[in-house]
C-alpha positions as CSV (number, residue, x, y, z in Angstrom):
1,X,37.2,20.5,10.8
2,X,37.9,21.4,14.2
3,X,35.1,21.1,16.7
4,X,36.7,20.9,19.8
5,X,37.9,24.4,20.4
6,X,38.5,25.9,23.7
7,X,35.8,28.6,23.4
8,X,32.8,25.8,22.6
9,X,31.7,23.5,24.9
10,X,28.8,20.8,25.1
11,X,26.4,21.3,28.0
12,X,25.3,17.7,29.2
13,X,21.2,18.6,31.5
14,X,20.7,15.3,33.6
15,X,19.7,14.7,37.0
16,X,21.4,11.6,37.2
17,X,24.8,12.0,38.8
18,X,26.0,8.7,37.3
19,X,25.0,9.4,33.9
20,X,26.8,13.0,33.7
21,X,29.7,11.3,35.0
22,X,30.1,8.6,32.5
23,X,29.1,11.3,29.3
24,X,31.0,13.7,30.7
25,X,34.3,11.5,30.9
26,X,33.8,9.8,27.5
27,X,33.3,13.2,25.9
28,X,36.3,14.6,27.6
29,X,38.2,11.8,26.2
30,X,37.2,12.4,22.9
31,X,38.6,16.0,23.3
32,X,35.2,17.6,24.1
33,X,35.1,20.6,26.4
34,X,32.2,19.9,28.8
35,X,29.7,21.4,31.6
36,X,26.9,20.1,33.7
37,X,23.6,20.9,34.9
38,X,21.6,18.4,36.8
39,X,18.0,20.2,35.9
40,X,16.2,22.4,33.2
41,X,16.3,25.3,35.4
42,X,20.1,25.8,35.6
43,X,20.2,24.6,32.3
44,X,18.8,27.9,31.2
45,X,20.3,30.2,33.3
46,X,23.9,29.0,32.3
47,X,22.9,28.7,28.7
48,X,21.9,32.7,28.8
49,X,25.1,33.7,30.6
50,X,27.3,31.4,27.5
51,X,25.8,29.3,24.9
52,X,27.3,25.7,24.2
53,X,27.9,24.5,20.7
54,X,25.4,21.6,21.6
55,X,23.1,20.6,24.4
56,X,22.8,16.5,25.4
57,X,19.5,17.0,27.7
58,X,17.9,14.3,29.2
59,X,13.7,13.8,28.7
60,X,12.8,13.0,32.3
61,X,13.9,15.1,34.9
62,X,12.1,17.0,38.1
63,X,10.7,19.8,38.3
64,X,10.8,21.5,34.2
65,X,11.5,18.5,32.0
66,X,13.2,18.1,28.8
67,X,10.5,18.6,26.3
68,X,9.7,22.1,28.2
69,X,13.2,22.8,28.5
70,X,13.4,22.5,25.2
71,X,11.2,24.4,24.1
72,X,11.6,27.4,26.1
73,X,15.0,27.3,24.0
74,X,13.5,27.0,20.9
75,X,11.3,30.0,21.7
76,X,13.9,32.4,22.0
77,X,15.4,33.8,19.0
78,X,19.4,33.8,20.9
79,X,19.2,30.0,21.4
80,X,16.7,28.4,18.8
81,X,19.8,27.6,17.0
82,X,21.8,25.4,19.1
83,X,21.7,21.6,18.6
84,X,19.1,19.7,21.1
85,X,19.9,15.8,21.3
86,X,17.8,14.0,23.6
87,X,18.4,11.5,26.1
88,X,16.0,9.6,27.1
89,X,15.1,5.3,27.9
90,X,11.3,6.5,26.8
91,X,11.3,4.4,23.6
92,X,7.4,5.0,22.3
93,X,7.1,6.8,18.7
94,X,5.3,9.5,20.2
95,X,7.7,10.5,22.5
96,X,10.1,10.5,20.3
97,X,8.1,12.3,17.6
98,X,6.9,14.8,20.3
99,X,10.9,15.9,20.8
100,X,11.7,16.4,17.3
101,X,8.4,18.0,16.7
102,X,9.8,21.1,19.4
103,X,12.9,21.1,17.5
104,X,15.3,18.5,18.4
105,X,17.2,17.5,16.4
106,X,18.4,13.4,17.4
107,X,17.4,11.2,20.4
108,X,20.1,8.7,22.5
109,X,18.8,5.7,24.2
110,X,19.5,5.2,27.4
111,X,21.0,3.1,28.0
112,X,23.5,4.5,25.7
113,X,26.8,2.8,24.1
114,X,29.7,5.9,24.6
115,X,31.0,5.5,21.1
116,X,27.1,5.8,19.7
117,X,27.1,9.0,22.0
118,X,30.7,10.7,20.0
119,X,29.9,9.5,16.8
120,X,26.1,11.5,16.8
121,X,27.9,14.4,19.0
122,X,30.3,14.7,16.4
123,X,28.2,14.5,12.8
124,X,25.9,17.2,14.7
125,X,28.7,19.7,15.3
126,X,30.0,19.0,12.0
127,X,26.5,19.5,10.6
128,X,26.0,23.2,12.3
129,X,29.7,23.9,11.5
130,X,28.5,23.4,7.6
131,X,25.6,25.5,8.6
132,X,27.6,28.5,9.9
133,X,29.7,28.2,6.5
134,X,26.5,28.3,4.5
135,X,25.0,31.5,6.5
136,X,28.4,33.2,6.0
137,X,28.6,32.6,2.5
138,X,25.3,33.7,2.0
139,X,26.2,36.7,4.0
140,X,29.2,37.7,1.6
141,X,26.7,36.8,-1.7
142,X,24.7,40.3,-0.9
143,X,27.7,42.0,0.0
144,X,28.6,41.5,-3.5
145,X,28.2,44.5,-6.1
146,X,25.5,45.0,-8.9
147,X,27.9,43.8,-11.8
148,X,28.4,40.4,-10.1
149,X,24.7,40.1,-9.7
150,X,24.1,37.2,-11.9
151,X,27.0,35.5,-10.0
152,X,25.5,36.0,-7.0
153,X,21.9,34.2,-8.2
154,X,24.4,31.4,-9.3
155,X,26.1,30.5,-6.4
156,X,22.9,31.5,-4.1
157,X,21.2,28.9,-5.7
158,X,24.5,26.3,-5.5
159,X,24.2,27.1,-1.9
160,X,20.6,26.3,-1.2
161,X,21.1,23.0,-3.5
162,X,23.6,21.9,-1.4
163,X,21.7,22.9,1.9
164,X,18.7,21.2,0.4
165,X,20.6,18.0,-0.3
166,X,22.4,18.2,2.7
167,X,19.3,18.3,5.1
168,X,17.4,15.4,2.9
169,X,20.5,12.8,3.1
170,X,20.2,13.5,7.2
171,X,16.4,13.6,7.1
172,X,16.3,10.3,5.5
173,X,19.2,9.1,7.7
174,X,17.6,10.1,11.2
175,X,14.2,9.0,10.0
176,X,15.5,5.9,9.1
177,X,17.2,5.2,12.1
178,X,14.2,6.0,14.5
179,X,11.6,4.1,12.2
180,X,14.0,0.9,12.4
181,X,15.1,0.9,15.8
182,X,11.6,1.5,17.1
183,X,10.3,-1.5,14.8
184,X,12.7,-3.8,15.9
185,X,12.5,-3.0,19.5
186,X,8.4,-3.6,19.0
187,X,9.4,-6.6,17.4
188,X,10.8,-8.3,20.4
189,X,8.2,-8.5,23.1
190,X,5.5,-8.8,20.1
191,X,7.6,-11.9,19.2
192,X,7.2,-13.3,22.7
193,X,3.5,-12.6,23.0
194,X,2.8,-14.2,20.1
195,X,4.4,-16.9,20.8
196,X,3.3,-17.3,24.4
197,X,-0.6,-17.4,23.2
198,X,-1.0,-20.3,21.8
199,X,0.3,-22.3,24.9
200,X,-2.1,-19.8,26.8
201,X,-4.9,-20.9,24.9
202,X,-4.3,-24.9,25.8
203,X,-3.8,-23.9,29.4
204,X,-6.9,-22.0,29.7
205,X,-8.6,-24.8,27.8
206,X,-6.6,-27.5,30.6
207,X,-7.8,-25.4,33.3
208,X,-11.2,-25.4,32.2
209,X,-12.2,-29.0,31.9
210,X,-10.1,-29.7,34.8
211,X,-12.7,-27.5,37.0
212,X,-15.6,-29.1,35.2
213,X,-14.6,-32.2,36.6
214,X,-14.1,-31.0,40.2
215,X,-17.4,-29.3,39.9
216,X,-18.8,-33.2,38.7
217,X,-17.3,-35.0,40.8
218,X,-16.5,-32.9,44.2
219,X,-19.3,-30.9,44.2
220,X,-19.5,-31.4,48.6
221,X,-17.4,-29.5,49.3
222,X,-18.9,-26.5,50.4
223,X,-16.2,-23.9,51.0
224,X,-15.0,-24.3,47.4
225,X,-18.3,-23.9,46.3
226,X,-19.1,-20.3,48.0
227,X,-15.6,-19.1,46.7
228,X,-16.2,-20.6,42.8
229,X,-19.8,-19.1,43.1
230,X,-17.9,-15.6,44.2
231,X,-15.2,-15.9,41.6
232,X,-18.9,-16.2,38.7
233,X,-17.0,-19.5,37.2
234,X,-19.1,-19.5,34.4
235,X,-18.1,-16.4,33.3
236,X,-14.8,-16.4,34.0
237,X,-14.9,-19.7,32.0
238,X,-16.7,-17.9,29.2
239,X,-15.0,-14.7,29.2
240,X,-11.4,-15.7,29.0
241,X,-11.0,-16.9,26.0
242,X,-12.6,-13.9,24.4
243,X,-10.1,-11.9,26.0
244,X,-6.9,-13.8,24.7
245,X,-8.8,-13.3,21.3
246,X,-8.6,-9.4,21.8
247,X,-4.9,-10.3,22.5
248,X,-4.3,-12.0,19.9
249,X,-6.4,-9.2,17.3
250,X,-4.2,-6.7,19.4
251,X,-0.6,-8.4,18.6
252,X,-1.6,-8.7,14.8
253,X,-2.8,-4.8,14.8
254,X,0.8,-4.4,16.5
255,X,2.5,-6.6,13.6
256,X,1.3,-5.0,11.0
257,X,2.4,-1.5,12.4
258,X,5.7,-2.7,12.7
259,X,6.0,-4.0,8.9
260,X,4.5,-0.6,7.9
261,X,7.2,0.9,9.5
262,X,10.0,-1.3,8.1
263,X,8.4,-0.8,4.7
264,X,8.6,2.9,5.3
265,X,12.5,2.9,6.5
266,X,13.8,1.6,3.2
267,X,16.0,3.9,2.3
268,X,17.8,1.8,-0.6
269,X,20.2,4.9,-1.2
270,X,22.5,3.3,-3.5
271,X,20.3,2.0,-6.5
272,X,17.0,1.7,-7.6
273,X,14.3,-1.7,-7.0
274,X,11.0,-2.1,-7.7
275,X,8.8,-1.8,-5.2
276,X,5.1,-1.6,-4.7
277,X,3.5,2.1,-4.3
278,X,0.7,1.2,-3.0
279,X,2.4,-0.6,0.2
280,X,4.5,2.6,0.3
281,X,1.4,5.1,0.5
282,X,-0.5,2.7,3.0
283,X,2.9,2.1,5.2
284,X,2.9,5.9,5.4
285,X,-0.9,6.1,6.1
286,X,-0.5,4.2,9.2
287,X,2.3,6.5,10.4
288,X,-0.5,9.0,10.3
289,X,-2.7,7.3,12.0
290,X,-2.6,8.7,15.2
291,X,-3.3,12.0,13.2
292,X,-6.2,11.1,11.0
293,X,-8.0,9.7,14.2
294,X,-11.1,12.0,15.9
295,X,-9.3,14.7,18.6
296,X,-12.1,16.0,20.6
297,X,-14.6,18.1,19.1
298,X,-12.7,17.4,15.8
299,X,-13.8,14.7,13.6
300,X,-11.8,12.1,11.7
301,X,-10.6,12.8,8.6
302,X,-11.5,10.0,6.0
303,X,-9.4,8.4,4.1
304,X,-10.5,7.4,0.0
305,X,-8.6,5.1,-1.5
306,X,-9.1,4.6,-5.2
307,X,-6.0,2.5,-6.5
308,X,-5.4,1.3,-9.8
309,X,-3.6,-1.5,-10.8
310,X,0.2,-0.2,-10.8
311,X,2.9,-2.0,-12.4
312,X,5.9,-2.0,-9.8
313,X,7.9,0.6,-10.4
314,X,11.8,0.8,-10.3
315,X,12.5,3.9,-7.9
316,X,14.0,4.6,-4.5
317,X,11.6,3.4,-2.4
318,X,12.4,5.6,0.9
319,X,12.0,8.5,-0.9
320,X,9.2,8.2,-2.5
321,X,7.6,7.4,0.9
322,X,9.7,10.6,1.9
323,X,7.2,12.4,-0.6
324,X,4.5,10.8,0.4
325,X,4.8,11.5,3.8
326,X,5.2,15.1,3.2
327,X,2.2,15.6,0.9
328,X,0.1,13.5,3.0
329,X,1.2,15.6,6.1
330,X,0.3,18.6,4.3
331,X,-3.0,17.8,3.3
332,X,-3.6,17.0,7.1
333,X,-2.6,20.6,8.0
334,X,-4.4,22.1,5.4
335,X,-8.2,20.3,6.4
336,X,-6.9,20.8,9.9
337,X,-7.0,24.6,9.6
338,X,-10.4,24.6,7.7
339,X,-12.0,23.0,10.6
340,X,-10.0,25.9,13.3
341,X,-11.0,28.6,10.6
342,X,-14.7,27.3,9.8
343,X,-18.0,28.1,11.5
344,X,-19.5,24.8,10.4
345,X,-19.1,21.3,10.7
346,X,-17.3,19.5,7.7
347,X,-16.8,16.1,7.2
348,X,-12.5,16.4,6.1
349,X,-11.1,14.0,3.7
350,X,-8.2,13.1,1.7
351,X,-8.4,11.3,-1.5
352,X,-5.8,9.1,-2.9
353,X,-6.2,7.7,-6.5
354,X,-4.0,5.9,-8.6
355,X,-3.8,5.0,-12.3
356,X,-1.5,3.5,-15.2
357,X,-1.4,6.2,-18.1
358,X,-1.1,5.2,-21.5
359,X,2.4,6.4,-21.9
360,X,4.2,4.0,-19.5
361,X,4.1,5.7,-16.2
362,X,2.0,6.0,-13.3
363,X,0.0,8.8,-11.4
364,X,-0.6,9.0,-7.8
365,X,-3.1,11.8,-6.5
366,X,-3.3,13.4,-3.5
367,X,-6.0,15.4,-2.9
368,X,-7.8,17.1,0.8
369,X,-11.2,19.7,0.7
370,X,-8.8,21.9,3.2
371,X,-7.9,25.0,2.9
372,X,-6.7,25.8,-1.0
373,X,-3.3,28.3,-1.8
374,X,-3.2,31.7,-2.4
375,X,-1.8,32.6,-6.0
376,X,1.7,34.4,-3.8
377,X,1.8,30.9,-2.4
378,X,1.5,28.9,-5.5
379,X,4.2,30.7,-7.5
380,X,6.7,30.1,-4.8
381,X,5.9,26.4,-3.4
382,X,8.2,24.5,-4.6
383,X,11.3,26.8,-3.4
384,X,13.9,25.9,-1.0
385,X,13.1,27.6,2.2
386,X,9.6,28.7,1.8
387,X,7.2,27.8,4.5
388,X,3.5,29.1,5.1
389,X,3.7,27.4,8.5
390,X,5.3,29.6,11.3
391,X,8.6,29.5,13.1
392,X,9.8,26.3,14.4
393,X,6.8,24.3,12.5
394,X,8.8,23.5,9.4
395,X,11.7,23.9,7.5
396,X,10.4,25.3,4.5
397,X,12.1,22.3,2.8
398,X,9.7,19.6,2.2
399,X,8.4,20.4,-1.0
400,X,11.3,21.5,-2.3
401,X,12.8,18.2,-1.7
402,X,9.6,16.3,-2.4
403,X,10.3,18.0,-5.8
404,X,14.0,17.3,-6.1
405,X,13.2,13.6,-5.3
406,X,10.4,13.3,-8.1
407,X,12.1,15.1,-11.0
408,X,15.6,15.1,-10.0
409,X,16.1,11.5,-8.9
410,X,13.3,9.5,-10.8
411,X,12.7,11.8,-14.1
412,X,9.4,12.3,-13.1
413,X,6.7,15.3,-12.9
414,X,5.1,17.0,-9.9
415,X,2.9,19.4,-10.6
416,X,-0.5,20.7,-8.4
417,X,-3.9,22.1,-8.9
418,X,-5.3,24.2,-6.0
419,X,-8.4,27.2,-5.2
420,X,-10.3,28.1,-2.0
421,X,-13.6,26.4,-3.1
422,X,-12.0,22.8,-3.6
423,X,-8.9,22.5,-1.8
424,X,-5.8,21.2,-3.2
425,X,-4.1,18.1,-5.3
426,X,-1.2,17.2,-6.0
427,X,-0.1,15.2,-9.0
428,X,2.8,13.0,-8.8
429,X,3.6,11.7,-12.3
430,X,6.6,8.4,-12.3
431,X,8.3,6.6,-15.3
432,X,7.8,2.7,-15.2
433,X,9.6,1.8,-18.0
C-alpha cells in the first residue's frame, strides 16, 4: 500500500523548532508529505481547514497542551478519527495512560531514534488504511440485495473477526511495548538506589560514632556546640536511619511494581508455557492499583482473594492477563457507577476465587456488588463492537476478545451470571491437561 500520496500529509504540533526540523526532514525522506504547527492552537485551526492522515503532537507545550489538544479532537465527530501519536520525554505510566485513555493511539520518547519515528508512522497509516477498507466493505455489505442476505451475515462477520483480531494483535503489541519499556526504564535508577544504600547505611553509621567521639573528647569547644545543639544531634542521629529504612521499604514497593509489570508484558505469542495464574491476576491487580485506591469522598474498593491451589497451566500467558485486565477493569466501572448512582454509602468490592474442578481444569471468578446488566445487555455482551460505555471510553471490543482468547485460543469456557440485587461474575473456565 501506498501511504504517501500527495493529497495526505502528517501534521507534526511541537513548539520546539529543533524537533520539527529533525521529524520533519526524516519524514520527508521517507517520502512523507509534511506540515508544522508549533502550538495546539494552530494545530486546530489548520486541522479544520484540511485534515492530515496522522498527527505526531508533542505532550508539553504552552499555552493548550497535548492532552487538551487532543481531546478537543477527539470530541468532534470530523476529526475523532485521525491517528494521535504522542510525543513526549514524560515517561511515568500515568502519563502515558492518561494519553491513550483520550484516544491516542501510540507515544514516542523523546528523545526519539528517526527510524523508531517511520517505522510507528508507517504501521499506523497502514493500520487506518485497513480500517478505511474495512468501513468500505462494510458499506458495500448493506448495499447488497435481499437474496444475498445470508452472504452478507457471512462476510459481515469475516469482517469483524478480522477487525477483532486485528485490534487484539496491536493491543497486545502496544501494551506490551509500554509495560516493558516503562519497567526497564524503572529498573535503572531503582538499580542504583539499591545499590547505593547499603554503603549509605555504613556512612551514616561512620558518621555517627565519629561525632560521638568529638562530642567525648572535644566537648570545649563552644561554637560547635551551639550549632550541634541547633542542628538536635540526637535526633538527627536517631532519625536517619529510620529514614533510609523508608527508602529502602520504598525501593522494594518499587521492585515489586516493576516485576508485576514484566509479568504482565509476556506476551509469548508464538506457543504456549505454563505459567502461574495467580501471579498473572495479582501482576494485573497492581496495575489497578492506582484505581482501587480511595478518590475523595469515594472509598476503596476491597479486594477478596480466595485462591485455590492451581496446577500451572499451559496457556498464553499475556493473554490471559489480557482478560484479566479487562474483566477486572470492568468490575471497577461497574461498582464505580453504583457509588455515582447510589444515595448511600457502600463498602465496593471485588471478589476473586479460584479452584481446581474435578475434571482437569481450573476456574477463576471474578465477581464486584456493582451495578448488575440489563437482560438487552446480557444477550449481546460478548459481540464485537458492543459497548455500554459512551463514545471514546471503549472500543466495544474487550469482551469480545476476552472471549476469543478464552474459547478460541485455550479451548476454554467463559460464561457470566449477573442481576441488579448482586452485581455480576464472571466465570472463566481453563483446560490443564
Amino acid at each position: 500500500m501506498n501511504f504517501t500520496s500527495t493529497t495526505e500529509f502528517i501534521l507534526i504540533v511541537d513548539d520546539n523548532l529543533t524537533n520539527l526540523s529533525v521529524l520533519k526532514e526524516s519524514l520527508k525522506s521517507a517520502g512523507f508529505k509534511v506540515r508544522l504547527a508549533v502550538d495546539g492552537e494552530s494545530a486546530i485551526k489548520q486541522i479544520k481547514q484540511e485534515h492530515p492522515a496522522l498527527i505526531l503532537l508533542d505532550v508539553e507545550m504552552p499555552g493548550m497542551n497535548g492532552f487538551e489538544t487532543c481531546n478537543l479532537l477527539k470530541a468532534d465527530p470530523l476529526t475523532q478519527d485521525i491517528p494521535i501519536i504522542f510525543m513526549t520525554a514524560l515517561t511515568d505510566t500515568d502519563s502515558k495512560v492518561k494519553g491513550l485513555s483520550l484516544g491516542a493511539l501510540d507515544y514516542i520518547t523523546k528523545p526519539f531514534e528517526q527510524e523508531e519515528v517511520i517505522a510507528r508512522v508507517k504501521v499506523h497509516l497502514q493500520l487506518r488504511e485497513l480500517t478505511k477498507i474495512l468501513e468500505e466493505k462494510n458499506a458495500q455489505l448493506v448495499q447488497l440485495t435481499e437474496d444475498l442476505e445470508e452472504r452478507v451475515i457471512e462476510r459481515t462477520a469475516a469482517l469483524q473477526k478480522a477487525q477483532v483480531q486485528l485490534v487484539q494483535q496491536e493491543k497486545l503489541s502496544m501494551l506490551g511495548q509500554l509495560i516493558a519499556g516503562v519497567a526497564h526504564e524503572v529498573n535503572n535508577p531503582l538499580g542504583c538506589i539499591i545499590s547505593n544504600l547499603a554503603p549509605a547505611y555504613e556512612y551514616v553509621d561512620s558518621l555517627s560514632q565519629a561525632v560521638k567521639l568529638y562530642q567525648k573528647y572535644c566537648p570545649e569547644i563552644p561554637i560547635i556546640q551551639q550549632e550541634l545543639e541547633k542542628l538536635d544531634l540526637e535526633f538527627v542521629l536517631e532519625d536517619l536511619p529510620k529514614l533510609l529504612d523508608s527508602m529502602k521499604l520504598s525501593t522494594q514497593r518499587i521492585k515489586e511494581i516493576s516485576i508485576s509489570l514484566r509479568n504482565f508484558s509476556r506476551l509469548d505469542a508464538d506457543t504456549k508455557i505454563f505459567a502461574d495464574l495467580h501471579l498473572g491476576l495479582d501482576s494485573t491487580l497492581v496495575i489497578l492499583q492506582h484505581r482501587l485506591k480511595a478518590i475523595g469522598t469515594r472509598p476503596e474498593i476491597e479486594i477478596i482473594r480466595q485462591y485455590g491451589n492451581l496446577p500451572e497451566v499451559e496457556c498464553y500467558p499475556g493473554q490471559i492477563n489480557q482478560v484479566f485486565m479487562n474483566l477486572l477493569a470492568n468490575a471497577i466501572d461497574a461498582v464505580e457507577e453504583d457509588l455515582e448512582k447510589s444515595d448511600h454509602q457502600f463498602q465496593p468490592w471485588i471478589k476473586i476465587t479460584t479452584e481446581q474442578s474435578d475434571d482437569k481444569s481450573v476456574i477463576i471468578r471474578i465477581a464486584d456488588n456493582g451495578t448488575g446488566m440489563t437482560e438487552d445487555v446480557k444477550q449481546r455482551l460478548f459481540q464485537p463492537l458492543f459497548t455500554t460505555k459512551p463514545v471514546n471510553k471503549g472500543t466495544g471490543l474487550g469482551l469480545s476478545i476476552a472471549h476469543q482468547i478464552i474459547v478460541d485460543k485455550h479451548g476454554g469456557q467463559l460464561s457470566f451470571v449477573s442481576s441488579s440485587e448482586e452485581g455480576t461474575e464472571f466465570i472463566i473456565e481453563l483446560p490443564y491437561q
